[in-house]
ROKEVO-55680 format. One record per residue (C-alpha): residue in three letters; residue number from 1; z, y, x. Coordinates in steps of 0.02 Angstrom, whole numbers. Each point is the difference from the previous one (the first is absolute). Layout:
@aa Ala, i NUM, up Z, north Y, east X
...
***
This chain:
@aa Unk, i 1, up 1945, north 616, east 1403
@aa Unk, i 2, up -14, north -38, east -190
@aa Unk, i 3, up -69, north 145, east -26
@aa Unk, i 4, up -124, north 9, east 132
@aa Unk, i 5, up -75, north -201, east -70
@aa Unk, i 6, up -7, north 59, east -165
@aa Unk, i 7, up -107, north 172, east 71
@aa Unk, i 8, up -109, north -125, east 88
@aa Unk, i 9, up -23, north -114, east -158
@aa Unk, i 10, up -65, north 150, east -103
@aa Unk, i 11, up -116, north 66, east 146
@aa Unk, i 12, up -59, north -182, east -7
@aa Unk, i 13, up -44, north -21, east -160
@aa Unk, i 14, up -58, north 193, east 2
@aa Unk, i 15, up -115, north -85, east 111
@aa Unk, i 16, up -61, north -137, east -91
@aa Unk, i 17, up -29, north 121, east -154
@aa Unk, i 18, up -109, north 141, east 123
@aa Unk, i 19, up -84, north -159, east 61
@aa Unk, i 20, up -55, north -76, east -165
@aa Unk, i 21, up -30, north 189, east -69
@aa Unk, i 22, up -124, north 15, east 162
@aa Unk, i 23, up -88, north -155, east -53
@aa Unk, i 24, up -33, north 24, east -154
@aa Unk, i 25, up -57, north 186, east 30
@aa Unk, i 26, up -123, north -72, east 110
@aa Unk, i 27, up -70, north -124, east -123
@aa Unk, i 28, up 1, north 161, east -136
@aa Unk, i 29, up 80, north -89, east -143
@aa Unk, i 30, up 165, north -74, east -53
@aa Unk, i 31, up 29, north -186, east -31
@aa Unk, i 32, up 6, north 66, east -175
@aa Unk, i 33, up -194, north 79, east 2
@aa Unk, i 34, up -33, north -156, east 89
@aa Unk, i 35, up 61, north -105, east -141
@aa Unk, i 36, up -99, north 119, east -126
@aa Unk, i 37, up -161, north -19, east 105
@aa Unk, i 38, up 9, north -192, east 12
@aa Unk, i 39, up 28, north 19, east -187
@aa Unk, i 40, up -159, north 90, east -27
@aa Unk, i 41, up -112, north -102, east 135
@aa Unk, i 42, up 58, north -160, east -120
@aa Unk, i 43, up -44, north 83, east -162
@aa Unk, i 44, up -179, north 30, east 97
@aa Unk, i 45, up -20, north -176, east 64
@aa Unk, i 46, up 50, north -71, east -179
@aa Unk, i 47, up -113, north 114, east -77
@aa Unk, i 48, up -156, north -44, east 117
@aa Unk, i 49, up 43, north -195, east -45
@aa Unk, i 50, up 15, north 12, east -170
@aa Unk, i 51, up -192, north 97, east 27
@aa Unk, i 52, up -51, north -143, east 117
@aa Unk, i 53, up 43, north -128, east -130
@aa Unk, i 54, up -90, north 92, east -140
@aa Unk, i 55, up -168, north 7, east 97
@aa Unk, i 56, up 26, north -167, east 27
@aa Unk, i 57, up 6, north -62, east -158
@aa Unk, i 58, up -108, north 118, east -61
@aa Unk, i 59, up -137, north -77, east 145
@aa Unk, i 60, up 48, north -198, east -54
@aa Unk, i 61, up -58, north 42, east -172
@aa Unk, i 62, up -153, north 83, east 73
@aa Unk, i 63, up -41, north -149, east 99
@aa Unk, i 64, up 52, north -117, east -181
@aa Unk, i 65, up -142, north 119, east -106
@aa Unk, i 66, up -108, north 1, east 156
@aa Unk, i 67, up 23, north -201, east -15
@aa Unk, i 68, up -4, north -27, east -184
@aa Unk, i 69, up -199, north 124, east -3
@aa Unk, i 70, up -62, north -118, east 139
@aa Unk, i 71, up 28, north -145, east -100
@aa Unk, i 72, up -76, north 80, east -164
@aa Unk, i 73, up -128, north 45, east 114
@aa Unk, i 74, up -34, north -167, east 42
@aa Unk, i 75, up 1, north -61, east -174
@aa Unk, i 76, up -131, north 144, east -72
@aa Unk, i 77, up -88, north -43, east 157
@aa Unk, i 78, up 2, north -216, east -67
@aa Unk, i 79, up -24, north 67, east -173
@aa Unk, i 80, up -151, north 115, east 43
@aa Unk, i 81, up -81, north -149, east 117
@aa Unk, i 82, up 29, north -105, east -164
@aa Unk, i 83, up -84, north 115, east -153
@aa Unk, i 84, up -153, north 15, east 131
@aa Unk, i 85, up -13, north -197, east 18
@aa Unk, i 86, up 11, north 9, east -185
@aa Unk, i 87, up -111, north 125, east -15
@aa Unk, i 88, up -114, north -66, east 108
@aa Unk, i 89, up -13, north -187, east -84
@aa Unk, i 90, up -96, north 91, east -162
***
């Protein structure tokens, strides 16, 4: 009777293995190419963020320069209204 459990143990876990062997066949990779791909899709996403936050500081100090040549635009602007007033008083 010993004998026969211990049989039916190892067809059990025989089982268990042909089972999880089966499922992972039918996903095509191991947990271990799984691992790797997560790995890799990280890498990506860290990649495209660290890109993301370079065009966005690269756009703030657009939008600072695009700021700073209005405002000297409005001063030559004040400064050009002001020679001509000048100008025109002789």
């Amino acid at each position: 009777m010993q004998d026969f459990e211990r049989r039916n143990l190892d067809l059990k876990i025989e089982y268990k293995k042909l089972y999880f062997s089966v499922r992972t066949a039918g996903l095509g990779k191991t947990s271990e190419q799984w691992c790797q791909e997560i790995k890799e899709e990280k890498i990506k996403a860290d990649r495209w963020e660290r890109k993301f936050q370079e065009a966005q500081m690269r756009n703030e100090a657009l939008e600072r320069s695009l700021s700073e040549s209005r405002n000297e635009k409005g001063e030559l602007k004040a400064r050009v209204a002001e020679l001509e007033k000048t100008l025109h008083q002789y």
